[in-house]
VEXDREN-2710 file (C-alpha; in Angstrom, 1 decimal):
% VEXDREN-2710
k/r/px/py/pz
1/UNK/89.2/177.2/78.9
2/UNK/91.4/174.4/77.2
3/UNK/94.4/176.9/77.4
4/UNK/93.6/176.8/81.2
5/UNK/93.0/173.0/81.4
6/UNK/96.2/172.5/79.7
7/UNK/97.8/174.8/81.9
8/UNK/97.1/172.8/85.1
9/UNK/97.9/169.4/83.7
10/UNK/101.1/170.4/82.9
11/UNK/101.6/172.0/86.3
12/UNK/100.7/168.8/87.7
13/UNK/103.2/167.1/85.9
14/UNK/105.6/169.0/86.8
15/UNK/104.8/168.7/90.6
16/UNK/104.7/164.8/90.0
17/UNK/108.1/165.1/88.8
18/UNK/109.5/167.3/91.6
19/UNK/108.0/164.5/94.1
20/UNK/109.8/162.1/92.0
21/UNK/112.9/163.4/92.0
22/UNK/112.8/164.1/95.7
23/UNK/111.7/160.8/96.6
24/UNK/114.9/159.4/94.7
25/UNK/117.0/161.7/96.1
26/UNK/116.1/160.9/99.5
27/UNK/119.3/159.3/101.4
28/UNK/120.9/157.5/105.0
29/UNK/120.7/159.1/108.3
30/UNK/122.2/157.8/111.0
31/UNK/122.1/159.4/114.2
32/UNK/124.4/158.2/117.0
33/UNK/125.0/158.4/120.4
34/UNK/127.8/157.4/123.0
35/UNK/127.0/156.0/125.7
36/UNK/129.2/154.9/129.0
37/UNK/133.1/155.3/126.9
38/UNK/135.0/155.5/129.7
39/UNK/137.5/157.4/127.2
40/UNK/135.4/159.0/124.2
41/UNK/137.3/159.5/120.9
42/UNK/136.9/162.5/118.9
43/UNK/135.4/160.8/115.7
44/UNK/133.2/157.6/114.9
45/UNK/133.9/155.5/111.6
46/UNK/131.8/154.6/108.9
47/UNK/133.0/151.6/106.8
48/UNK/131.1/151.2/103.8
49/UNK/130.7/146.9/102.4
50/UNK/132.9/146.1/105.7
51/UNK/136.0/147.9/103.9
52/UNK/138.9/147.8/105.9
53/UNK/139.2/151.5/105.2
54/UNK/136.7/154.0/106.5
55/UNK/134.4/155.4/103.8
56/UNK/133.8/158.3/106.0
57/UNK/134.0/159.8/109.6
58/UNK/131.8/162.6/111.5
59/UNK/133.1/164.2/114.8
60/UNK/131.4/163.1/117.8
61/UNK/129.9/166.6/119.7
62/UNK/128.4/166.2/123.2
63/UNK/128.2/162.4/122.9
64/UNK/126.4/162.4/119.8
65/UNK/127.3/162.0/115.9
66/UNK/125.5/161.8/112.6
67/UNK/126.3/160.8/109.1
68/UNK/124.2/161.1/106.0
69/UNK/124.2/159.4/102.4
70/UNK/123.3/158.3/99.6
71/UNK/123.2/154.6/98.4
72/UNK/121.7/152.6/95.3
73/UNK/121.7/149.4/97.1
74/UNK/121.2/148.2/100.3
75/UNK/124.7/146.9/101.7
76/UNK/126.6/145.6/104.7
77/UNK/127.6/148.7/106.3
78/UNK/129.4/149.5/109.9
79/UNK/130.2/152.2/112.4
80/UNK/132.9/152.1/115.1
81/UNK/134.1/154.5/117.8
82/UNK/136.6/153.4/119.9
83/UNK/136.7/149.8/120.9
84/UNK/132.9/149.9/120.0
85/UNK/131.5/148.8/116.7
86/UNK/128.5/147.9/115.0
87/UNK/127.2/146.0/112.0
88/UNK/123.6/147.1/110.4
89/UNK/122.2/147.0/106.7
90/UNK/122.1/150.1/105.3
91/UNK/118.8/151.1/103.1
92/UNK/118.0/154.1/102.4
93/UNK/115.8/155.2/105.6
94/UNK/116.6/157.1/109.6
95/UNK/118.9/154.8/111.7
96/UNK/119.5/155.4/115.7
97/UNK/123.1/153.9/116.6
98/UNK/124.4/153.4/120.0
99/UNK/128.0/153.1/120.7
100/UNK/129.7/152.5/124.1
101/UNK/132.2/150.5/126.0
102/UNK/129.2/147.6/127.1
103/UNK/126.6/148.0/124.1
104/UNK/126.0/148.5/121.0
105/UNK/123.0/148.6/118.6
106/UNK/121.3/150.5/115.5
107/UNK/117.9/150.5/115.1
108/UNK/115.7/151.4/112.2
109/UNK/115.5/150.3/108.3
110/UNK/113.2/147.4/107.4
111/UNK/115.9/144.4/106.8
112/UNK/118.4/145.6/109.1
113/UNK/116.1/145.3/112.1
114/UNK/115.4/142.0/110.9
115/UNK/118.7/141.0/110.1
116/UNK/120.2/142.3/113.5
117/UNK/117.3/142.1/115.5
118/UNK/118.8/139.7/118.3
119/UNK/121.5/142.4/119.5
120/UNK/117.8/144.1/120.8
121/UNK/117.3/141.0/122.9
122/UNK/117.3/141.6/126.9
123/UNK/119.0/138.7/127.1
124/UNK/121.8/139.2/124.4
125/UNK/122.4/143.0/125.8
126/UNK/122.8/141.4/129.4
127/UNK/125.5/138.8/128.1
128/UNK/127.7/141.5/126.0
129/UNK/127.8/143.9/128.8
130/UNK/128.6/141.1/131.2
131/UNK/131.3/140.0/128.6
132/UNK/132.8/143.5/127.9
133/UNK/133.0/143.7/132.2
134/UNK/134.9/140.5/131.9
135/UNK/137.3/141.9/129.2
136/UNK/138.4/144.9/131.5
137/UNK/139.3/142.4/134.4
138/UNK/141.0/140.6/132.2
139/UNK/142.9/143.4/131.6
140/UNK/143.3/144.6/134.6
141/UNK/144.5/141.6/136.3
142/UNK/146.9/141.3/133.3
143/UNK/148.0/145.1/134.2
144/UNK/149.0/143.3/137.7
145/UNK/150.6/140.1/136.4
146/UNK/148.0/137.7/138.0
147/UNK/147.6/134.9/135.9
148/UNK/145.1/133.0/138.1
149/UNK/143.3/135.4/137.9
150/UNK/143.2/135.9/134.2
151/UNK/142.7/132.2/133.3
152/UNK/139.7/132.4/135.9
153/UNK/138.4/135.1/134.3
154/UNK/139.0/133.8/130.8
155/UNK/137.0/130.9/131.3
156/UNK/133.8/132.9/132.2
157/UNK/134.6/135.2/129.7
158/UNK/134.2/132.2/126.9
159/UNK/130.9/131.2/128.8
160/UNK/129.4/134.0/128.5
161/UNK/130.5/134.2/124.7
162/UNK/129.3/131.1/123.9
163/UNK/125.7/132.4/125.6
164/UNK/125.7/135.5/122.9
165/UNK/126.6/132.8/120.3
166/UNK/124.0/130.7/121.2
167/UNK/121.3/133.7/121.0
168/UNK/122.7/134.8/117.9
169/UNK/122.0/131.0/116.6
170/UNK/118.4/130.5/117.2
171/UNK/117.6/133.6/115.9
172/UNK/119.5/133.5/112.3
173/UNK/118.3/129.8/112.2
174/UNK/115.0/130.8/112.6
175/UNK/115.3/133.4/109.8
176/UNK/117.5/130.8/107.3
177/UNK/114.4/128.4/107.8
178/UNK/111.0/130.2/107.8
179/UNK/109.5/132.5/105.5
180/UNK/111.5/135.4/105.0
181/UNK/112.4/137.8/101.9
182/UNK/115.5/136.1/99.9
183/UNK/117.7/139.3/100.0
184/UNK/117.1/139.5/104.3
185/UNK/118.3/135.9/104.1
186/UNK/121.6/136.3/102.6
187/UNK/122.6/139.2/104.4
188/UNK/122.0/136.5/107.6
189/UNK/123.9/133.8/106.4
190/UNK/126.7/136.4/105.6
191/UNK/127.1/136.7/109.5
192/UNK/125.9/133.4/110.6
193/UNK/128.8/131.0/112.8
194/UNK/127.2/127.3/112.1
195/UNK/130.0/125.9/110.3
196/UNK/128.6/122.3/110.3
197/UNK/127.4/120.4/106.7
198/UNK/124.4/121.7/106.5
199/UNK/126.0/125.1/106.5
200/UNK/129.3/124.7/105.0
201/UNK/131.0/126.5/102.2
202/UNK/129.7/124.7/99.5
203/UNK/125.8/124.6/101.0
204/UNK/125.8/128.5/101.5
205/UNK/126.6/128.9/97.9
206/UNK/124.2/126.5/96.8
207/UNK/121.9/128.4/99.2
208/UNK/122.7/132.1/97.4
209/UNK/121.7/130.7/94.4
210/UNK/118.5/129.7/95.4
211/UNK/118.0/133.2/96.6
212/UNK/119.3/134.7/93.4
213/UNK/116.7/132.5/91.3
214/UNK/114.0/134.4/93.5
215/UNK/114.9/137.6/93.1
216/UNK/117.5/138.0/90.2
217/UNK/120.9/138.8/90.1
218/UNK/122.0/141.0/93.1
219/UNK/125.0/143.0/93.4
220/UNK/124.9/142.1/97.4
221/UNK/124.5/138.6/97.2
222/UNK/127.5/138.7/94.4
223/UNK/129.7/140.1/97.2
224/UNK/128.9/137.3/99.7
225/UNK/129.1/134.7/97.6
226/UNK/132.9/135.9/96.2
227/UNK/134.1/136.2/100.1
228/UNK/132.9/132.2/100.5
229/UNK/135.1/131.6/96.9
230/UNK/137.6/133.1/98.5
231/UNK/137.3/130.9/101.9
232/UNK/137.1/128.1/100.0
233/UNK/140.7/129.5/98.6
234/UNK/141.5/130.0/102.0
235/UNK/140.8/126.2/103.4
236/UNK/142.8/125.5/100.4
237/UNK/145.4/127.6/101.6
238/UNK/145.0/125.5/104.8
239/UNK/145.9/122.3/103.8
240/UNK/148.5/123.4/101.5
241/UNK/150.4/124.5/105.3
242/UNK/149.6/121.6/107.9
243/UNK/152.3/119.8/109.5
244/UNK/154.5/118.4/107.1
245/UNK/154.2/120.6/104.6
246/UNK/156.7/123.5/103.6
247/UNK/156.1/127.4/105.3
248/UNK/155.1/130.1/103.1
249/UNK/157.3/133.5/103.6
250/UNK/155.6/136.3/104.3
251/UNK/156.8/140.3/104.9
252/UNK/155.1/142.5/107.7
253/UNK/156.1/145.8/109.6
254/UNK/158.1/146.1/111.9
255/UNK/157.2/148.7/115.0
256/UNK/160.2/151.3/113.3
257/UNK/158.2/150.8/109.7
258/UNK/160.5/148.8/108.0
259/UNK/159.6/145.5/106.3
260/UNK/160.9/142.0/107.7
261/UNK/160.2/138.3/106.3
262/UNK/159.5/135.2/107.9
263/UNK/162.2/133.6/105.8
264/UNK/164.8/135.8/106.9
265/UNK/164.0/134.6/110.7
266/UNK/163.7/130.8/109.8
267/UNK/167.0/130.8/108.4
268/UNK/168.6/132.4/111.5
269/UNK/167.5/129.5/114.3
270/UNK/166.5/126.2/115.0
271/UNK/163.1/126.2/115.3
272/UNK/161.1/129.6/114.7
273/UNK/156.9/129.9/115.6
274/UNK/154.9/131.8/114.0
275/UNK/151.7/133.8/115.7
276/UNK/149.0/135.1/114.0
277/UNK/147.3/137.7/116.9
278/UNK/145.5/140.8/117.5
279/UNK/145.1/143.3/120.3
280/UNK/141.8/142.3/120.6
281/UNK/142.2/139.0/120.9
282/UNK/141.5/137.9/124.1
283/UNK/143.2/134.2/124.1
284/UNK/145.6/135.4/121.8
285/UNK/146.6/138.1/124.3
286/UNK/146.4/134.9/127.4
287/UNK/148.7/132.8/125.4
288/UNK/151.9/135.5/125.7
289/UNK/152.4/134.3/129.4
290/UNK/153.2/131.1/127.9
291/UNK/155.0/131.9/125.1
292/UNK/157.3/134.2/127.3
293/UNK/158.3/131.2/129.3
294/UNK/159.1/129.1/126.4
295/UNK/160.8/131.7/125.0
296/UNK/162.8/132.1/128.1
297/UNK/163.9/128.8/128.5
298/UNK/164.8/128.1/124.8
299/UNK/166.0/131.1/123.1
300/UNK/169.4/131.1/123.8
301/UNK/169.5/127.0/121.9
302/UNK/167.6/128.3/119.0
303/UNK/164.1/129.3/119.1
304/UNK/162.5/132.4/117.9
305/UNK/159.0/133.7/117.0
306/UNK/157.9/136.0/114.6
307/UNK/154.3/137.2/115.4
308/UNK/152.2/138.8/113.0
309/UNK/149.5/141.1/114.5
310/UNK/146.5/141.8/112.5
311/UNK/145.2/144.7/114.0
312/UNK/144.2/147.3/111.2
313/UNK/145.7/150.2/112.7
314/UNK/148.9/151.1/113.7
315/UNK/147.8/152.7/116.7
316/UNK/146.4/149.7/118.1
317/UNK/148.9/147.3/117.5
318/UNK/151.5/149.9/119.2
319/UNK/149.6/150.0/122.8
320/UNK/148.9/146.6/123.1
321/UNK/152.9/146.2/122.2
322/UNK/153.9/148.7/124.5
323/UNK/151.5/147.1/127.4
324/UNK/152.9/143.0/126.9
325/UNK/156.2/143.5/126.4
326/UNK/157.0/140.9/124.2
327/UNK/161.1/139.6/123.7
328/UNK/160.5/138.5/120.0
329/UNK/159.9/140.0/116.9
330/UNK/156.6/141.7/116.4
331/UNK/155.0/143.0/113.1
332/UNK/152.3/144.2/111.8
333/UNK/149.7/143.3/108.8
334/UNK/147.6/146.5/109.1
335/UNK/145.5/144.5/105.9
336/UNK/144.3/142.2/108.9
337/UNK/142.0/138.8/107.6
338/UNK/142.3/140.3/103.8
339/UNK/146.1/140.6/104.2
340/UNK/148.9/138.2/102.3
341/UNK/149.9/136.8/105.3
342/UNK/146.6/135.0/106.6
343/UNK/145.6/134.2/103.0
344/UNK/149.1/132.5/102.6
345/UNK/148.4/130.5/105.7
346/UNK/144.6/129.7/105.5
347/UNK/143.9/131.9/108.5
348/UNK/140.3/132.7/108.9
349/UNK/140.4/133.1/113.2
350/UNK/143.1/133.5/115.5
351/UNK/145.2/132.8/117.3
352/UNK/146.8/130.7/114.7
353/UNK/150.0/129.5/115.1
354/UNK/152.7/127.4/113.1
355/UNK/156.1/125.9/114.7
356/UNK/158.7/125.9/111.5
357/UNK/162.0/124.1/111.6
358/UNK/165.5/125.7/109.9
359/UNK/164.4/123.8/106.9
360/UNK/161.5/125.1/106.1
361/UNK/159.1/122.3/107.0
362/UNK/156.3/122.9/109.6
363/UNK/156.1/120.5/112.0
364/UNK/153.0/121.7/114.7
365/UNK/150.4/124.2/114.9
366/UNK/147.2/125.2/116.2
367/UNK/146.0/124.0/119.5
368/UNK/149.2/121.4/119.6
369/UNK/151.1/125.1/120.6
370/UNK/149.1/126.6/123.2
371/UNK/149.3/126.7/127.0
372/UNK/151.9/124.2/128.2
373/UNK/151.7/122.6/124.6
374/UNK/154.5/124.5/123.3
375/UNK/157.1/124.0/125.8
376/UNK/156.4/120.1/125.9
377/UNK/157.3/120.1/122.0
378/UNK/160.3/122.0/122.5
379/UNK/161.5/120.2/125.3
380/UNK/161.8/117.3/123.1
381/UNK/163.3/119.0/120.5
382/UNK/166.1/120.2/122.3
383/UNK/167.0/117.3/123.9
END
C-alpha cells in the first residue's frame, strides 16, 4: 500500500510538472486579416521593439496571415502590410489583427487592449478612414497636377488628423492620470504626442522612474527611457544646427547606389537646401510644387538642394521618386529617424529643412522655407 501511495504521488508530480512546463512554453498568436487593400502584398511584417528591420514575415493566403512566438517580456511590437501598419503590446496571449488601406487594429492581450484601446473607438475608426480617403485624393489630384485641389484637400486632411490626435489625447491622458498598472503606463507615454512641460523630456523620465520604483527594474521601461536620452541628444543636436550655426555633412544614396555628401554639394553653389522627406509624408510631398519653382527660377545663379528621404525601404523611396519627378539631387537614408543624418541635424519630424550658404553657415530653416517662404529668401539673395 505505501509502494502504491508512493507510486501516485510521484505520478502527480510529474503531471504538475508537464502542466508547468506547458504553461511556460505557451507563446504569441496573432492571427490577421486584410481587409479592403486595393493592391494586397504577398507578405505582412513583424517588427519586433519597433526595429527598423523585420524580425519576421508570414505570407498572406486568402487575405489572411498568422505568426507565432515566443517572448519573455511583454514589448512594443508591430505588423505592417503594405501601406498598413499597426502598433500593439505583445504578451504572451491570441491577438486578432486587421490590416487594410482605411483601418487598422489588433485586439486581444490584457495591456495592449488597454494601451491601444482608442484605435477601437467609433469615432477614431471613422476619422482614419476619412483621412486615408483624403490621402488618395491627394494623390490623385497630384497624379493630375491640380494644386488647388491638393492644398484644398490638404487642409481637411490636417483637420481630420488633428481629430484622431485629439482622441488619442483624452484617452492616454486619462490612463497617465488615473489608476492604472505602472508597466501599462509607460508603454502609453511611449506613444503619447503632448509635448508641453508637464510632459517634456525631462518630466517623462522623472515619470519612468516613478513607475520603476513600483514595480522594479524593467527591461521595457529601460528601452523607453534610453530613446528619450537619446532625444534629449537629439534637441541637442538641434540647437547645435539653427541659423547661424555651421552645417553638419552627411552621406546618403544615391538612386544608382552610390554614396554622395552634402559637403560635396555645398561646395559646388551658392546657396544649397537641405530636405529631410519621406514618401509618406504628406506636406513633405505638398511642398515639391514649391520647391520646383524655386528651383526653376534660381538654379541656373546658384542654388541646389540635396534632399534626403527617410523612407526605410528602397522600394518606397524609388516610386515616390519616379512619380514627382524631382530636378535635384535625391538620396536616400534607408536607417530613417535612427539614421546619421537626422541625428546630425536634430530631426525628430519632417519635413525639416535647412538653407546652407557656400560657406558652410546655415542661414534659414524650418517653416521660414515652406510655401512661398523659400523663394522670398532667395529673391533677396540673389539680388
Amino acid at each position: 500500500m505505501k509502494n502504491k501511495l508512493s507510486f501516485w504521488k510521484v505520478f502527480s508530480l510529474l503531471l504538475l510538472f508537464v502542466i508547468s512546463c506547458k504553461k511556460q512554453k505557451q507563446g504569441f498568436i496573432i492571427k490577421g486579416q486584410i481587409i479592403g487593400m486595393k493592391e494586397i502584398p504577398k507578405k505582412v511584417y513583424f517588427f519586433n521593439e519597433i526595429d527598423s528591420a523585420p524580425a519576421d514575415s508570414a505570407n498572406i493566403e486568402n487575405g489572411k496571415f498568422i505568426f507565432k512566438g515566443h517572448i519573455n517580456h511583454p514589448c512594443i511590437a508591430a505588423i505592417s502590410a503594405g501601406k498598413s501598419r499597426a502598433e500593439l503590446i505583445l504578451e504572451n496571449e491570441t491577438f486578432e489583427a486587421i490590416l487594410g488601406d482605411q483601418v487598422f487594429m489588433v485586439k486581444g492581450g490584457k495591456m495592449n487592449e488597454i494601451v491601444y484601446g482608442f484605435t477601437y473607438e467609433k469615432d477614431f475608426q471613422e476619422n482614419f478612414k476619412k483621412m486615408k480617403e483624403l490621402g488618395d485624393r491627394y494623390d490623385m489630384f497630384e497624379a493630375k497636377k491640380k494644386k488647388k485641389s491638393q492644398d484644398s484637400v490638404l487642409l481637411l486632411y490636417k483637420k481630420i488628423q488633428n481629430k484622431l490626435f485629439a482622441i488619442q489625447d483624452k484617452y492616454q491622458k486619462n490612463i497617465l492620470t488615473q489608476d492604472y498598472p505602472a508597466l501599462v503606463k509607460a508603454y502609453t507615454l511611449n506613444n503619447y504626442y503632448d509635448t508641453t512641460a508637464q510632459y517634456s523630456t525631462k518630466n517623462r523620465l522623472a515619470l519612468l522612474d516613478t513607475y520603476e520604483k513600483e514595480i522594479g527594474k524593467d527591461e521595457s521601461i529601460t528601452k523607453i527611457r534610453n530613446r528619450y536620452l537619446e532625444e534629449q541628444k537629439q534637441k541637442e543636436n538641434t540647437k547645435s544646427v539653427a541659423k547661424g550655426h555651421p552645417f553638419k555633412d552627411i552621406e546618403a544614396i544615391t538612386a544608382d547606389g552610390k554614396k554622395l555628401k552634402l559637403s560635396e554639394i555645398i561646395k559646388k553653389n551658392k546657396y544649397t537646401m537641405l530636405d529631410f522627406w519621406a514618401s509618406w509624408c504628406m506636406p513633405c510631398r505638398a511642398e515639391f510644387p514649391n520647391q520646383r519653382k524655386a528651383y526653376e527660377q534660381y538654379h541656373q545663379k546658384g542654388f541646389e538642394i540635396y534632399a534626403v528621404s527617410l523612407d526605410d525601404t528602397m522600394k518606397s523611396w524609388l516610386k515616390a521618386l519616379e512619380k514627382e519627378n524631382t530636378p535635384w539631387y535625391n538620396l536616400v537614408d534607408v536607417k530613417g529617424m535612427k539614421g546619421n543624418s537626422t541625428n546630425s541635424y536634430g530631426v525628430n519630424s519632417i519635413p525639416a529643412t535647412f538653407l546652407i550658404t557656400q560657406n558652410g553657415n546655415i542661414i534659414a530653416s524650418g517653416d521660414e522655407l515652406r510655401g512661398n517662404g523659400l523663394r522670398k529668401i532667395l529673391k533677396n539673395l540673389f539680388k
